[in-house]
N, C-alpha and C positions, 0 to 999 in steps of 0.2 A: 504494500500500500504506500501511496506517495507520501509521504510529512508536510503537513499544511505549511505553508514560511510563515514566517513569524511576524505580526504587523508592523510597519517600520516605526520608529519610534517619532512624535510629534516635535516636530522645530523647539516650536512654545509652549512651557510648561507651567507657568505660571507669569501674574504678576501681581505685584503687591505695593499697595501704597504705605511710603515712611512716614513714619511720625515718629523719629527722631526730634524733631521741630512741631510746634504747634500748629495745625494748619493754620494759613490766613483765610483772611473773611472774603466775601465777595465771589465771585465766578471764577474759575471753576470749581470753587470749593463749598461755593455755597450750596450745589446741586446735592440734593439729599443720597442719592447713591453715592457719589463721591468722597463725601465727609463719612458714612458709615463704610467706605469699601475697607479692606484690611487684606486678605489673600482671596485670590481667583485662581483656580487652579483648572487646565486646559486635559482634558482625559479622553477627548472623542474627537476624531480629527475636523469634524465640524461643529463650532460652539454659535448656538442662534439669541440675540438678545432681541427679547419684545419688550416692547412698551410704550404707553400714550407719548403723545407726540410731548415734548419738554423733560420726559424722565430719563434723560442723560445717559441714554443708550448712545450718541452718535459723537457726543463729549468724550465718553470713554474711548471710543474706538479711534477718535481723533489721536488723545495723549499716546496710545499704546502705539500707532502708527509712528507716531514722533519718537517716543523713544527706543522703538528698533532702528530709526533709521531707515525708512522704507522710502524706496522708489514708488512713486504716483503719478497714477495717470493725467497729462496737463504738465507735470512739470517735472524736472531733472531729481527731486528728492523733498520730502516736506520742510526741509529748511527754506528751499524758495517761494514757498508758499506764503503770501501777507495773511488770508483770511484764518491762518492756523496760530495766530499771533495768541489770542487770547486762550487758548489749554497748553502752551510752550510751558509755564510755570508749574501746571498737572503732571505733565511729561517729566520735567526733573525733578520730581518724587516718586516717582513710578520704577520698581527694582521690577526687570523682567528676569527669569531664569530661564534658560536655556538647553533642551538637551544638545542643538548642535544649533551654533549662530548662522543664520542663515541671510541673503542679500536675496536672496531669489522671493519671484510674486512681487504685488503690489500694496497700493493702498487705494480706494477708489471709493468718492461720492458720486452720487447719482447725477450732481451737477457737474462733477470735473470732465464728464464724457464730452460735455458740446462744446467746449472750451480745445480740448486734445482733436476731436475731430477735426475743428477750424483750423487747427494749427499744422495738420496734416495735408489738410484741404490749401495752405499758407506756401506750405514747401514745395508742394508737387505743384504747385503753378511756378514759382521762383524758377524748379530744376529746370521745367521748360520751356521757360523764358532766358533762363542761361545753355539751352543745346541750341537754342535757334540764335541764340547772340555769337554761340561757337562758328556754327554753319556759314553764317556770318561775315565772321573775321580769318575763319580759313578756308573762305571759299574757292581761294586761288590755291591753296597747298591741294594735297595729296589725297584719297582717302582714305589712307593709314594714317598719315595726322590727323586727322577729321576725328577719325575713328579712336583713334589714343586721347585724345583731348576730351571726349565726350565719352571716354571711358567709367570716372566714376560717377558723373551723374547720371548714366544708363543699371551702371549699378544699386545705387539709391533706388531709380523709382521701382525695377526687379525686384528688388528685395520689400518695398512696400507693395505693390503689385500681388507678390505673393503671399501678405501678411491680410491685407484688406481690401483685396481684387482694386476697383477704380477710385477706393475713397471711403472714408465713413461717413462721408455725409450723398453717398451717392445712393442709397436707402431710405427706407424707415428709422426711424430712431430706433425701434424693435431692431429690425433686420442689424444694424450698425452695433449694435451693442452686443448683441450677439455675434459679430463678428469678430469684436475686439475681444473677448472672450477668449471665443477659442483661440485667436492668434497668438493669448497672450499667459495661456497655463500651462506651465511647466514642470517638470517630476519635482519633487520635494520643495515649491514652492509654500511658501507665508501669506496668506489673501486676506485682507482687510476690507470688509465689503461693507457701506453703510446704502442701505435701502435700493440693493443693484437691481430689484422687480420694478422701479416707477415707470421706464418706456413699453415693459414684456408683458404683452399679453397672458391671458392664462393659458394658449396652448405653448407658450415660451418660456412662459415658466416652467410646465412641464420638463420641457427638453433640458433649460439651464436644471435639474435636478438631474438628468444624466450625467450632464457634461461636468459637474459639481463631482459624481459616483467615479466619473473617469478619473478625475483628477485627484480625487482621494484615491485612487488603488496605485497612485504613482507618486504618493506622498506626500501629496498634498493636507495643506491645514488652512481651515478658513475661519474668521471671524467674522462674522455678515450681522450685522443690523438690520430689521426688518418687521414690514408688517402683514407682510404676504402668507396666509391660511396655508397653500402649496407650498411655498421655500421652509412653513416650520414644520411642516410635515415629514423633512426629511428624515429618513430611517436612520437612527441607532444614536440621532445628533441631539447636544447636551442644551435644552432649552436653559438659558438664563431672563426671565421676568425682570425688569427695571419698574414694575411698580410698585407702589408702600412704602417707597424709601429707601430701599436696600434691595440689593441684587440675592435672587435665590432661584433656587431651580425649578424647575415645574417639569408635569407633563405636560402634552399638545393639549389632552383633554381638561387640563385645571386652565390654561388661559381664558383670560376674561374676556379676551377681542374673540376666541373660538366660539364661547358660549353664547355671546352677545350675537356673534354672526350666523347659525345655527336655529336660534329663536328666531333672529329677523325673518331666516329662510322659510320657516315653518309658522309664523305668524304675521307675514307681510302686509297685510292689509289692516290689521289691529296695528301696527306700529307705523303706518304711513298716515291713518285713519287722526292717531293720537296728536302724530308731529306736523300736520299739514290741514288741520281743521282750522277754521280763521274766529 
């Protein structure tokens, strides 16, 4: 009989807010998960945090992206990042352990996609605005200087070409996101996801729950933020609730957004009835 292989072991294993120091007041300290966090310990290669919109599920995933040090989407790593200015002081309280430090994966809001699209969309017209300035200026040469001179930026757009066929913005925002996706997970990659379901349909989200399966059986580890019913659905993944104040674990079937959503399905018209009578 074969011997099963042994699950790989998760990048991130923990992280833990110091108080060594007394916190300070004000944001990001004041958010009530924040000021009770103490250890978070990472046991399932995909950990999902729910919770109403302000309970500082996307605060956290902010600091922990800062202080791995993670590459994101939009920009060369979250230190270039201005709008991550206000949890930079979260981040340097934050002890991560480590089983093996990893650069690989990203960090990704839902808003940084349109931002990285443009900018993609930025380049690939520049590259070809500099072949045709080539063509140009070596119109009179050879076409092996032609050819050598417009060598790497035949390169460039090949290699995005095959990353994101014409463009990410030459889609849907669905179809483009799911592009970037896949173009963009890799074996023992680190993914920091806050609320990646806002452009995905529910038949795409579907699919993003394979392509999540793929990417776990190649070592991957994800921390996703979210309010999508389908993405907390995923099998075997550690629900963290960010509501009452402190982060604590649940099932799928103890959240409050399942139960709420659930009732609405099977009482629709008593609860349209309720909220839409004038």
């Amino acid at each position: 009989m074969k011997r099963a292989s042994a699950p790989t072991p998760l990048p991130l294993r923990s992280v833990a807010l110091s108080r060594h120091l007394p916190l300070p007041e004000g944001f990001p300290f004041s958010v009530p998960i924040i000021r009770a966090l103490k250890a978070l310990d990472f046991t399932t290669p995909v950990t999902l945090f729910a919770g109403d919109n302000g309970s500082g599920k996307s605060t956290l995933l902010e600091a922990i992206a800062i202080a791995a040090n993670m590459i994101t989407v939009g920009t060369s790593d979250v230190n270039d990042d201005a709008t991550l200015i206000g949890v930079r002081p979260l981040a340097s309280r934050l002890k991560l352990t480590w089983t093996k430090r990893t650069r690989r994966g990203f960090f990704m809001r839902a808003e940084d996609f349109f931002g990285y699209a443009r900018q993609q969309a930025e380049s690939r017209v520049a590259m070809l605005d500099d072949l045709a300035e080539i063509d140009r200026t070596f119109a009179d040469r050879s076409p092996l200087s032609r050819g050598l001179a417009k060598m790497g930026y035949a390169r460039e757009l090949h290699d995005m070409d095959r990353l994101y066929g014409q463009g990410l913005d030459a889609g849907s925002h669905g179809e483009s996101f799911f592009t970037l996706f896949r173009s963009r997970f890799v074996p023992d990659g680190l993914y920091i996801l806050d609320e990646p379901e806002a452009p995905l349909s529910p038949a795409r989200q579907l699919a993003f729950l394979a392509m999540l399966q793929d990417a776990v059986t190649r070592g991957g580890q994800f921390l996703i933020a979210t309010h999508s019913p389908i993405l907390l659905a995923y099998p075997g993944a550690t629900i963290c609730s960010c509501d009452g104040g402190e982060i604590h674990r649940v099932s799928y079937d103890e959240l409050e957004q399942i139960t709420l959503l659930r009732d609405f399905l099977e009482h629709r018209e008593a609860y349209l009835t309720r909220l839409l009578q004038t």
